[in-house]
N, CA, C and O atoms as a CHARMM CRD file, in Angstrom:
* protein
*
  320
    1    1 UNK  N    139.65800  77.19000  84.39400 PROA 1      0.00000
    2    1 UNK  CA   139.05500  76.59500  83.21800 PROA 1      0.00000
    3    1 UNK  C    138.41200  75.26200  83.61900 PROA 1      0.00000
    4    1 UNK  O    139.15400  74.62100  84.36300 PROA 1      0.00000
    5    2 UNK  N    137.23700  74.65300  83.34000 PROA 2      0.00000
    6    2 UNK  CA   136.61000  73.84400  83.52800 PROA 2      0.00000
    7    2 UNK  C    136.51100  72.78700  82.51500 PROA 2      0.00000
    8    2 UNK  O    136.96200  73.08700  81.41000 PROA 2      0.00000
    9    3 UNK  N    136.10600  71.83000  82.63400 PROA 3      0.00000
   10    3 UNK  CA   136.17700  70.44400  81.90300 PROA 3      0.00000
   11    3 UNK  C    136.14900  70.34200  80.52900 PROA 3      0.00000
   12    3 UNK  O    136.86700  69.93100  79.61700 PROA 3      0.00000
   13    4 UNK  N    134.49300  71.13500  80.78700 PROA 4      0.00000
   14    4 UNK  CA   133.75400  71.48800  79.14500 PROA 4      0.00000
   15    4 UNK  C    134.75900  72.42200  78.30600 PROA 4      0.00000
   16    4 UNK  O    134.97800  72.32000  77.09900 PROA 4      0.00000
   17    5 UNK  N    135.18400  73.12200  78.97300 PROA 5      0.00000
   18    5 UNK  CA   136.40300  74.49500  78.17300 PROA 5      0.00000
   19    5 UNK  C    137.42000  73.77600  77.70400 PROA 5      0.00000
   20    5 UNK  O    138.00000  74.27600  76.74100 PROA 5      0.00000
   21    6 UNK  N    137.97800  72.31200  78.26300 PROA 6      0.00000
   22    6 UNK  CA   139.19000  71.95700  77.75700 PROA 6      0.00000
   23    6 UNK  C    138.82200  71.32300  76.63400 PROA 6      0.00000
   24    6 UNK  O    139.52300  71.35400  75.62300 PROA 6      0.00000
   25    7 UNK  N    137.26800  70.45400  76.72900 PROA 7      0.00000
   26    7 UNK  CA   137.48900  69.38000  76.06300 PROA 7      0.00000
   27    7 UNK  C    137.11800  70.29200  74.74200 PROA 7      0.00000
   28    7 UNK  O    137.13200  69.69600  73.66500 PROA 7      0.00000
   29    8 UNK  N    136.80200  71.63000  74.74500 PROA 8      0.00000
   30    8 UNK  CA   136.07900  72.04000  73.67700 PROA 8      0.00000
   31    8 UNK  C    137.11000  72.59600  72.78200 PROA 8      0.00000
   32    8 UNK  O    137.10100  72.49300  71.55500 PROA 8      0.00000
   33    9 UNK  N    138.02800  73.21500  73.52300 PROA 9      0.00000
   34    9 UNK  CA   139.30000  73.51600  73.46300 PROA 9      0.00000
   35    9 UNK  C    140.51700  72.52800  72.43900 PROA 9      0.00000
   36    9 UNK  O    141.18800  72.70000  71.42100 PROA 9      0.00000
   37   10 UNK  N    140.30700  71.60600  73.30700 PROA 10     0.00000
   38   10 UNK  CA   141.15600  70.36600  72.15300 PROA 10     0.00000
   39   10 UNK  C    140.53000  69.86700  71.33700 PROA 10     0.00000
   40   10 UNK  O    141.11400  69.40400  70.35700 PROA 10     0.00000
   41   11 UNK  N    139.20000  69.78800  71.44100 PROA 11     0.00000
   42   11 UNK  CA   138.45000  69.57100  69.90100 PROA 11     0.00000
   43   11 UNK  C    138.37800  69.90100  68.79500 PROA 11     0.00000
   44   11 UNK  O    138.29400  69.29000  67.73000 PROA 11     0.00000
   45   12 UNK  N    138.42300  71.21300  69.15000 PROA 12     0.00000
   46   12 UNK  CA   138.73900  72.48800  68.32000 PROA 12     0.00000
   47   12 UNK  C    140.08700  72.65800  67.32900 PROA 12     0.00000
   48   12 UNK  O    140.13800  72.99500  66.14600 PROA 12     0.00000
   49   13 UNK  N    141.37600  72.22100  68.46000 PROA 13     0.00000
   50   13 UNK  CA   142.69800  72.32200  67.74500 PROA 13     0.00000
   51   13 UNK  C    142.59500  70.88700  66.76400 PROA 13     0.00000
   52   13 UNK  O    143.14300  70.80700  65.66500 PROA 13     0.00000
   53   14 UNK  N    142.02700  70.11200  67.20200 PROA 14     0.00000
   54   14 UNK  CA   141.98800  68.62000  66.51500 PROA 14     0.00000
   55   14 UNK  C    141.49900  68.76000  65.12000 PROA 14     0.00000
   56   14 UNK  O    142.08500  68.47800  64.07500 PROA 14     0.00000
   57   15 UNK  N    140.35900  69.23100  65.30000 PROA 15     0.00000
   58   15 UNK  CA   139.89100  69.81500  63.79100 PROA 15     0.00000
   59   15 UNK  C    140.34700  70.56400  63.07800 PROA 15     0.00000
   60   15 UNK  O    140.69900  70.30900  61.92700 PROA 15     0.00000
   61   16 UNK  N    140.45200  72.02600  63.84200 PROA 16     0.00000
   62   16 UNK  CA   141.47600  73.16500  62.58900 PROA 16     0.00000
   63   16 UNK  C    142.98000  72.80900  62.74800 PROA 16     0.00000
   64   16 UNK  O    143.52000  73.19000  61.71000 PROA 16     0.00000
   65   17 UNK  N    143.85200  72.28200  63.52800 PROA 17     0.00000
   66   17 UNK  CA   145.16400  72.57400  63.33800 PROA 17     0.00000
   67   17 UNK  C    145.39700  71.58000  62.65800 PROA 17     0.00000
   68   17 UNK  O    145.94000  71.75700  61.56700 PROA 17     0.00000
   69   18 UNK  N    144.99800  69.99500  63.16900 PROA 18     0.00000
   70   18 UNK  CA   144.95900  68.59900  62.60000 PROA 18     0.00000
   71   18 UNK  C    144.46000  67.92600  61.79600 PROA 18     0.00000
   72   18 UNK  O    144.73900  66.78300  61.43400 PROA 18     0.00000
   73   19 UNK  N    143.19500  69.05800  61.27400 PROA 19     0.00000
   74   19 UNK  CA   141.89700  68.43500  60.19700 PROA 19     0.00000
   75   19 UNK  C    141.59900  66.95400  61.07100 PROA 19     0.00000
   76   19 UNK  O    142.16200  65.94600  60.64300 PROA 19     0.00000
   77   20 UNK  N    141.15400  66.89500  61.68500 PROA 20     0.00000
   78   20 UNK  CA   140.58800  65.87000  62.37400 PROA 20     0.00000
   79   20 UNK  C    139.31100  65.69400  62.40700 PROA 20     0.00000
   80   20 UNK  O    138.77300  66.25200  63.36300 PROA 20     0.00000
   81   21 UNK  N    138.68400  65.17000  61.77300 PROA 21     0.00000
   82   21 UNK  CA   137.05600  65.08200  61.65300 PROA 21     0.00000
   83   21 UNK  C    136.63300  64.94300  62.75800 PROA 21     0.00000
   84   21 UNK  O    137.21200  64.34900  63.66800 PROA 21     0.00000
   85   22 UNK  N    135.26900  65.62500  62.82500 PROA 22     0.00000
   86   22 UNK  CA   134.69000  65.87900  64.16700 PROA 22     0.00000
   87   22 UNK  C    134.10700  64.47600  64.88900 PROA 22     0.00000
   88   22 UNK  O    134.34900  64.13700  66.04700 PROA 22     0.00000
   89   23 UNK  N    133.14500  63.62600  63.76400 PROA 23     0.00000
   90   23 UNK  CA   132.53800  63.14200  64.40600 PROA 23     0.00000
   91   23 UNK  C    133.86300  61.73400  64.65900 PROA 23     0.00000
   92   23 UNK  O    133.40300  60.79700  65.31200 PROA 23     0.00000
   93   24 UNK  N    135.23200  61.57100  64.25000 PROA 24     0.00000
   94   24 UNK  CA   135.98000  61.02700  65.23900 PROA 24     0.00000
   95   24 UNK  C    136.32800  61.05900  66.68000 PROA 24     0.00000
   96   24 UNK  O    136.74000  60.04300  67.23900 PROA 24     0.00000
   97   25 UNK  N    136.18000  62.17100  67.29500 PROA 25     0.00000
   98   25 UNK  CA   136.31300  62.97400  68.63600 PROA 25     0.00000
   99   25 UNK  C    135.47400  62.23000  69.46800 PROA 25     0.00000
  100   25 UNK  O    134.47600  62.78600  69.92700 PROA 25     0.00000
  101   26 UNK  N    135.65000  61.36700  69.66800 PROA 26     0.00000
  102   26 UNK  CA   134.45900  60.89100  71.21000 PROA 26     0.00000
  103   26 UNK  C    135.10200  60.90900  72.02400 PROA 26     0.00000
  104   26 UNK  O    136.28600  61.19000  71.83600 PROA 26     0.00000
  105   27 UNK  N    134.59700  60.60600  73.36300 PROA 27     0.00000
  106   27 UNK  CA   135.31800  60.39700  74.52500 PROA 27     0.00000
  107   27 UNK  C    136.56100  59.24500  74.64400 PROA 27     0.00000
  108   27 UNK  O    137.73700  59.37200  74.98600 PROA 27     0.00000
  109   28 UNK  N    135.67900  57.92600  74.15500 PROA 28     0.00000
  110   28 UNK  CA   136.34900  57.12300  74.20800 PROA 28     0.00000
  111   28 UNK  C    137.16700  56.71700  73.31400 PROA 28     0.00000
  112   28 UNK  O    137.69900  55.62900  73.53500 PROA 28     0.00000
  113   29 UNK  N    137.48100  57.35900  72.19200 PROA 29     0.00000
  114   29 UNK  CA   138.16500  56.88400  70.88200 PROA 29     0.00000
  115   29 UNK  C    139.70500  57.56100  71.54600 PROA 29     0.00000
  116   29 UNK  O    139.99600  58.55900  72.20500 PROA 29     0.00000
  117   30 UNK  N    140.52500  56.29300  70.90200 PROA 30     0.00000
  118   30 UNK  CA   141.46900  56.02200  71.33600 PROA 30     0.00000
  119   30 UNK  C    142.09300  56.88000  69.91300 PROA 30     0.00000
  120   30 UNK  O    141.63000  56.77100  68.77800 PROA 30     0.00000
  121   31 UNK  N    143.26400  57.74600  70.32500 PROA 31     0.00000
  122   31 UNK  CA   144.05100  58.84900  69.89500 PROA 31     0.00000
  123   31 UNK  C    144.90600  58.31700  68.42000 PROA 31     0.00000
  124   31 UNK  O    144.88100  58.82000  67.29700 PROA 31     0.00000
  125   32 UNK  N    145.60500  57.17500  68.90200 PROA 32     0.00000
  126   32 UNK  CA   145.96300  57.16200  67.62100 PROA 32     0.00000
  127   32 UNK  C    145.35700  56.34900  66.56200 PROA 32     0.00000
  128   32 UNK  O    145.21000  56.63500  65.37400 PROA 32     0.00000
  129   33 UNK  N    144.92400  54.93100  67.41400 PROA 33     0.00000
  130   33 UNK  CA   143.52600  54.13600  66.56000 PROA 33     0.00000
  131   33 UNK  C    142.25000  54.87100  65.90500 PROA 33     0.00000
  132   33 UNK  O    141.84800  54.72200  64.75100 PROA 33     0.00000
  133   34 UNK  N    141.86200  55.46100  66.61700 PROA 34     0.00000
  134   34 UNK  CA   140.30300  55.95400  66.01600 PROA 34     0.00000
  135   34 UNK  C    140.87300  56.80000  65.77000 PROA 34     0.00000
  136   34 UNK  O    141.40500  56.55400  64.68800 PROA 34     0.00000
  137   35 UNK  N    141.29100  58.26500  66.28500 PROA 35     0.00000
  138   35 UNK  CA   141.25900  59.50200  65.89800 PROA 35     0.00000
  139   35 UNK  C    142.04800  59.56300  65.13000 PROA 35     0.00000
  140   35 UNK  O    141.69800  60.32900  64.23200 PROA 35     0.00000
  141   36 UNK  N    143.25000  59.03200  64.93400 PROA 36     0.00000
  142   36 UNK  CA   144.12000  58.76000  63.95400 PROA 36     0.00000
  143   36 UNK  C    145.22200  59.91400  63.91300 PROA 36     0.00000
  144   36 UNK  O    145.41700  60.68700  62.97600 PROA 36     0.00000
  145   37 UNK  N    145.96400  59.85700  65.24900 PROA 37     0.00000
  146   37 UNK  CA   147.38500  60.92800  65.36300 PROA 37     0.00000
  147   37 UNK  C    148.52700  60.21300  65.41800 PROA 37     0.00000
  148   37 UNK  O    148.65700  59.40600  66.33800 PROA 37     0.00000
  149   38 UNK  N    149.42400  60.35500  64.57500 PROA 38     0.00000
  150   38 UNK  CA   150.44200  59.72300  64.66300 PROA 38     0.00000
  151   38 UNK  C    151.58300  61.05400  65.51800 PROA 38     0.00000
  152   38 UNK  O    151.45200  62.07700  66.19000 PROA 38     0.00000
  153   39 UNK  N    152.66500  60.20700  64.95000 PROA 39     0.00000
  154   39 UNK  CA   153.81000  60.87500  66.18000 PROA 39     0.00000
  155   39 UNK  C    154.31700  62.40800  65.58100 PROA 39     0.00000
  156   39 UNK  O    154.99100  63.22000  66.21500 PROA 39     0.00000
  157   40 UNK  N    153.83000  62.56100  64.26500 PROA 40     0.00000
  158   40 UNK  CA   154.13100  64.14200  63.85100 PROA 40     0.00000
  159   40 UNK  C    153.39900  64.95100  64.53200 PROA 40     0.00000
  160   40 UNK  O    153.85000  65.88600  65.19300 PROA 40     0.00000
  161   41 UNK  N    151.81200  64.55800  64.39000 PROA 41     0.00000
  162   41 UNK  CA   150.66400  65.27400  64.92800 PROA 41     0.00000
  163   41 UNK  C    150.84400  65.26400  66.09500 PROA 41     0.00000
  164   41 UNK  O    150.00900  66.04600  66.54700 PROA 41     0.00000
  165   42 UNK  N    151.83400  64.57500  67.46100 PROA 42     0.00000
  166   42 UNK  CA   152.06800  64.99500  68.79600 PROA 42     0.00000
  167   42 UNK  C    152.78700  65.85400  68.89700 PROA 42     0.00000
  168   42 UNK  O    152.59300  66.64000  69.82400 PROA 42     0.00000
  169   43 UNK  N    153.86500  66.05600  68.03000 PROA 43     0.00000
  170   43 UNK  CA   154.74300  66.99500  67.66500 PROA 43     0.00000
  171   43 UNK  C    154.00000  68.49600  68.05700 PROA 43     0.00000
  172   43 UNK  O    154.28300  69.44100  68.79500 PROA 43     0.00000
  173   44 UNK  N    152.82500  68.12700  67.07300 PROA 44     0.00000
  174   44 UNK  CA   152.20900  69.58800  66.93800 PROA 44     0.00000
  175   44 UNK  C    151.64700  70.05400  68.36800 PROA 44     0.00000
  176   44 UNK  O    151.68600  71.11900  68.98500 PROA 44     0.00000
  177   45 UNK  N    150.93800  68.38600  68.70100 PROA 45     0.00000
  178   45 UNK  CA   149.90300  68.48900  70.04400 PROA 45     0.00000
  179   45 UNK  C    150.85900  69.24700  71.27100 PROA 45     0.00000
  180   45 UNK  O    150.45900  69.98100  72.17500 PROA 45     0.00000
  181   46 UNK  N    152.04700  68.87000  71.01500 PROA 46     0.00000
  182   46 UNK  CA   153.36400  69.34600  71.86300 PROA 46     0.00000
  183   46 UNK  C    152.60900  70.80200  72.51900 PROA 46     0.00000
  184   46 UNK  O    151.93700  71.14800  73.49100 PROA 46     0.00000
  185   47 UNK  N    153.44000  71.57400  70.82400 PROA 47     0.00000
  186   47 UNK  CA   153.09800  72.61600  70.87400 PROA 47     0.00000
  187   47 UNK  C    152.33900  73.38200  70.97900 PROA 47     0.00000
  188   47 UNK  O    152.78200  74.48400  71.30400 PROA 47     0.00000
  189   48 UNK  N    150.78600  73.27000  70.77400 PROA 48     0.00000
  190   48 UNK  CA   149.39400  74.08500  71.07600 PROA 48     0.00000
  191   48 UNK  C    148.89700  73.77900  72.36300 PROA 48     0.00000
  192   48 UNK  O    148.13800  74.55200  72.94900 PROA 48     0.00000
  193   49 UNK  N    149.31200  72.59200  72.89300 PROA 49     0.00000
  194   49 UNK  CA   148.71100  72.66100  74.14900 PROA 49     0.00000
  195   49 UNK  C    149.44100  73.55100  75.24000 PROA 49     0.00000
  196   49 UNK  O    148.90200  74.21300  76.12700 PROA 49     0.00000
  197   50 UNK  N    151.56400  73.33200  74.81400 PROA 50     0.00000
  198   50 UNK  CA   151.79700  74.76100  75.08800 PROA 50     0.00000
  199   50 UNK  C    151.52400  76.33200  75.25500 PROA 50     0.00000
  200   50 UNK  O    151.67000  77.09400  76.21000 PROA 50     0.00000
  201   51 UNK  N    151.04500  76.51800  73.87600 PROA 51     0.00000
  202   51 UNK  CA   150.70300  77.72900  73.49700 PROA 51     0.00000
  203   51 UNK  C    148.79800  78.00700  74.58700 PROA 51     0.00000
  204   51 UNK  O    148.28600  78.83500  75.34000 PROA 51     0.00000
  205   52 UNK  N    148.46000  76.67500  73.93600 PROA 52     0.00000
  206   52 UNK  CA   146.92200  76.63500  74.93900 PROA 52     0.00000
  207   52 UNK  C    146.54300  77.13000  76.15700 PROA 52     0.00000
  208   52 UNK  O    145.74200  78.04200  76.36300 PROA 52     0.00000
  209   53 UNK  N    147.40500  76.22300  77.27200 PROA 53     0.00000
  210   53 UNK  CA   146.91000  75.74600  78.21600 PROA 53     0.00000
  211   53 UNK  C    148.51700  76.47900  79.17700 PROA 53     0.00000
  212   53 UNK  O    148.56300  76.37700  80.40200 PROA 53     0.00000
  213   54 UNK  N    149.42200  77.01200  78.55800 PROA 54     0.00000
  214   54 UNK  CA   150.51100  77.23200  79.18200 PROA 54     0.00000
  215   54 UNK  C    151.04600  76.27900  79.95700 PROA 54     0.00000
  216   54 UNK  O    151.19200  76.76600  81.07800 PROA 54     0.00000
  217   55 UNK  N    151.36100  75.32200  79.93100 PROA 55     0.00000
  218   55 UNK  CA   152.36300  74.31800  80.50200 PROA 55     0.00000
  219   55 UNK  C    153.25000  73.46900  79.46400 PROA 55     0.00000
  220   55 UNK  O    152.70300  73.13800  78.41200 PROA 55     0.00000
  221   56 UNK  N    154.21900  73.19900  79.63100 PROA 56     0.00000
  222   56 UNK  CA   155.16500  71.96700  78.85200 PROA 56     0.00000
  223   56 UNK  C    154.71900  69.99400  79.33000 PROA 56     0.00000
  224   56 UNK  O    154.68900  69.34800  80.37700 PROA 56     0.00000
  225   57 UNK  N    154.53900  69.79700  78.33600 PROA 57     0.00000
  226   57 UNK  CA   154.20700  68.38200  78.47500 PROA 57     0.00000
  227   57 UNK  C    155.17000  67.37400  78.13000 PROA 57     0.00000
  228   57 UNK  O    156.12900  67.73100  77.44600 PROA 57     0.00000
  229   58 UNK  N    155.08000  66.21900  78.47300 PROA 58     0.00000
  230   58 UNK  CA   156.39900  65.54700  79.04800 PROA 58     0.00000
  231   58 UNK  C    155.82600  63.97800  78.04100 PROA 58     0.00000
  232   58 UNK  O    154.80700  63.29300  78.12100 PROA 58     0.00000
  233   59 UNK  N    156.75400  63.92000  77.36300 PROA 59     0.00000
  234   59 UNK  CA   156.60200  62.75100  76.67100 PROA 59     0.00000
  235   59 UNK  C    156.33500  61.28500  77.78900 PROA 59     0.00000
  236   59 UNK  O    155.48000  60.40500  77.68900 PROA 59     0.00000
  237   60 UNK  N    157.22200  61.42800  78.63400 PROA 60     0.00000
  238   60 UNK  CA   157.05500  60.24900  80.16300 PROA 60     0.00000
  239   60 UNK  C    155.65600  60.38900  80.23500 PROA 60     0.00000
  240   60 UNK  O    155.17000  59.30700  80.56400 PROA 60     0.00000
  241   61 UNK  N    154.86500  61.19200  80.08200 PROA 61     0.00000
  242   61 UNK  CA   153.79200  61.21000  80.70800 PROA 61     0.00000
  243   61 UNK  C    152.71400  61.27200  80.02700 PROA 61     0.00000
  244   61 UNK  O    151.56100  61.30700  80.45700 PROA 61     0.00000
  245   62 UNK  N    152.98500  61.28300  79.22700 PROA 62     0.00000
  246   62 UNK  CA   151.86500  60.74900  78.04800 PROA 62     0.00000
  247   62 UNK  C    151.76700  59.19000  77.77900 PROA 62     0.00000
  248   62 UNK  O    151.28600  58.88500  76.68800 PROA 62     0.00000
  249   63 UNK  N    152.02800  58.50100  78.34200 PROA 63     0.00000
  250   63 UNK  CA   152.57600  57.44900  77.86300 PROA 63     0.00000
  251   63 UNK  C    151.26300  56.62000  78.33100 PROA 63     0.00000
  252   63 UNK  O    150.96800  55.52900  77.84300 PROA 63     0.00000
  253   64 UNK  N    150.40600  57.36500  79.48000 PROA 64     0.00000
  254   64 UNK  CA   149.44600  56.56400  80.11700 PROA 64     0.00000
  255   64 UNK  C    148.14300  56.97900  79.01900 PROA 64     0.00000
  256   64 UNK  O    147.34800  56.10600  78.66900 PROA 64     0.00000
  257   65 UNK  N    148.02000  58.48500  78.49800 PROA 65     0.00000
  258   65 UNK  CA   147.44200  58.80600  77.61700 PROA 65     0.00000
  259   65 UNK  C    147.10100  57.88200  76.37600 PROA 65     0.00000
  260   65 UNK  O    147.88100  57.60800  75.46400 PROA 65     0.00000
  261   66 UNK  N    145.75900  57.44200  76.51300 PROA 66     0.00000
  262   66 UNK  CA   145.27000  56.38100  75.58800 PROA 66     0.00000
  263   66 UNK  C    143.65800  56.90000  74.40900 PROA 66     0.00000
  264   66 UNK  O    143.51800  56.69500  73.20300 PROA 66     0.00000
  265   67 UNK  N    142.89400  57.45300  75.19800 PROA 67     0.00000
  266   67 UNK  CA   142.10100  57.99200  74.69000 PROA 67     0.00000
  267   67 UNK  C    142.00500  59.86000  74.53000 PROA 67     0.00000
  268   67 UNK  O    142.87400  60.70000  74.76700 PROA 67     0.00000
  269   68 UNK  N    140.80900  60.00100  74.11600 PROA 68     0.00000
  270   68 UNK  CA   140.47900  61.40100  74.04100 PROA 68     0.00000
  271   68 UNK  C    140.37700  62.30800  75.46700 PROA 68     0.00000
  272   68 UNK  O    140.90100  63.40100  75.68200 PROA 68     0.00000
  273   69 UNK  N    139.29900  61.27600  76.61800 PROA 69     0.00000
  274   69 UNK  CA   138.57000  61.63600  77.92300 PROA 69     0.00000
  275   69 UNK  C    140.60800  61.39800  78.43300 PROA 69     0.00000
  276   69 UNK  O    141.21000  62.43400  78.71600 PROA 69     0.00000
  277   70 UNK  N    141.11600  60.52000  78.46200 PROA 70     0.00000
  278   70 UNK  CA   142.51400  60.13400  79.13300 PROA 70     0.00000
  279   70 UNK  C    143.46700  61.59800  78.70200 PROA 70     0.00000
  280   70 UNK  O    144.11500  62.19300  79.56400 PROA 70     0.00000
  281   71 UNK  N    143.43000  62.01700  77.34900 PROA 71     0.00000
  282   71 UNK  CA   144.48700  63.25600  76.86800 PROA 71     0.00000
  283   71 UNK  C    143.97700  64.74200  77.54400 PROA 71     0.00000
  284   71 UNK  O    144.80100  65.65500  77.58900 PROA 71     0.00000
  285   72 UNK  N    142.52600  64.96800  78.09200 PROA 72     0.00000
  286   72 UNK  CA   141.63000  66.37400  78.60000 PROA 72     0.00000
  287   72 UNK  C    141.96200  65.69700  80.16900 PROA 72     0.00000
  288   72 UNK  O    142.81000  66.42800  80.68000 PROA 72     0.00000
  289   73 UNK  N    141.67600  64.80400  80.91700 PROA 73     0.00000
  290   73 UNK  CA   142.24600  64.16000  82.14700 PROA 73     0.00000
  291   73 UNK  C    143.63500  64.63100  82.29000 PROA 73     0.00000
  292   73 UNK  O    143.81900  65.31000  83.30000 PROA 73     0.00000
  293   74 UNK  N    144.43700  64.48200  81.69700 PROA 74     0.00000
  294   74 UNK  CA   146.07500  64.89000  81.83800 PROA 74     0.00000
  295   74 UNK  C    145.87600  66.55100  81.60400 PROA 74     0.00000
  296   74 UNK  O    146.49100  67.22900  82.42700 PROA 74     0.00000
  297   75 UNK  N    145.22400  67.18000  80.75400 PROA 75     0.00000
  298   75 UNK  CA   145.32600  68.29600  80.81100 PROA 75     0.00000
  299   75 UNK  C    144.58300  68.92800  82.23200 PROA 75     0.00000
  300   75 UNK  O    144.79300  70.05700  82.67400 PROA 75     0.00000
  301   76 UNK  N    143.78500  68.04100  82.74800 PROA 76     0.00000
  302   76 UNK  CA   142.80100  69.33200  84.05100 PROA 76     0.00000
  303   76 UNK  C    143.74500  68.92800  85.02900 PROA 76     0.00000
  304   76 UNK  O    143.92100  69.60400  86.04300 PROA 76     0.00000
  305   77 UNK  N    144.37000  67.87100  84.80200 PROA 77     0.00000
  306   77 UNK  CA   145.17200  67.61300  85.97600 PROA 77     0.00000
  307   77 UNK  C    146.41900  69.11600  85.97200 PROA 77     0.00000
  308   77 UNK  O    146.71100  69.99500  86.78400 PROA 77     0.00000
  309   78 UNK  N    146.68200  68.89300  85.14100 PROA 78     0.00000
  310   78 UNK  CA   148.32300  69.75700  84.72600 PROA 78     0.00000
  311   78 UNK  C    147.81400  71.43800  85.18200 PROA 78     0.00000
  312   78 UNK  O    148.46800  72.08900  85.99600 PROA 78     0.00000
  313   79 UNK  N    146.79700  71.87600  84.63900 PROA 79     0.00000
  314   79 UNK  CA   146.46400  72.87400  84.60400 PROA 79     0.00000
  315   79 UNK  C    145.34100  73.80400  86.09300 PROA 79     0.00000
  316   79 UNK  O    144.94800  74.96800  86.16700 PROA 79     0.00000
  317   80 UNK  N    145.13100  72.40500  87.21100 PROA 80     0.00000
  318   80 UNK  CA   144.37300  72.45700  88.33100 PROA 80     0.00000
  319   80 UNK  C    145.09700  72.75900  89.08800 PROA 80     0.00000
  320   80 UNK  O    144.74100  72.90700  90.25700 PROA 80     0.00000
């Protein structure tokens, strides 16, 4: 899976699973400031990126996770 597939990928869940308005989604908008996810909606993020991308994600390691481009970065990493 390639860059464009992830980021299109989590855009996607952001909007239908999260109702997350689209034109919040930039690269650089920061996850819980701009895009506006609090700690339920990681809850969820937990789980679909599970179901997504098949791997378990690690709260430790999100921790560097700041933006949108920073949350698809942790995923190509995990999934490369």
């Amino acid at each position: 899976m390639n860059r464009q597939e992830i980021e299109a990928k989590v855009k996607a869940f952001l909007i239908e699973d999260l109702e997350i308005d689209e034109e919040k989604i930039q690269p650089e908008a920061r996850l819980k400031e701009d895009i506006g996810i609090d700690s339920l909606d990681f809850v969820d993020i937990v789980v679909i990126v599970e179901k997504t991308f098949g791997f378990k994600m690690k709260t430790e390691e999100m921790g560097k996770v700041k933006t949108f481009n920073d949350f698809c970065d942790y995923i190509e990493k995990k999934i490369a």
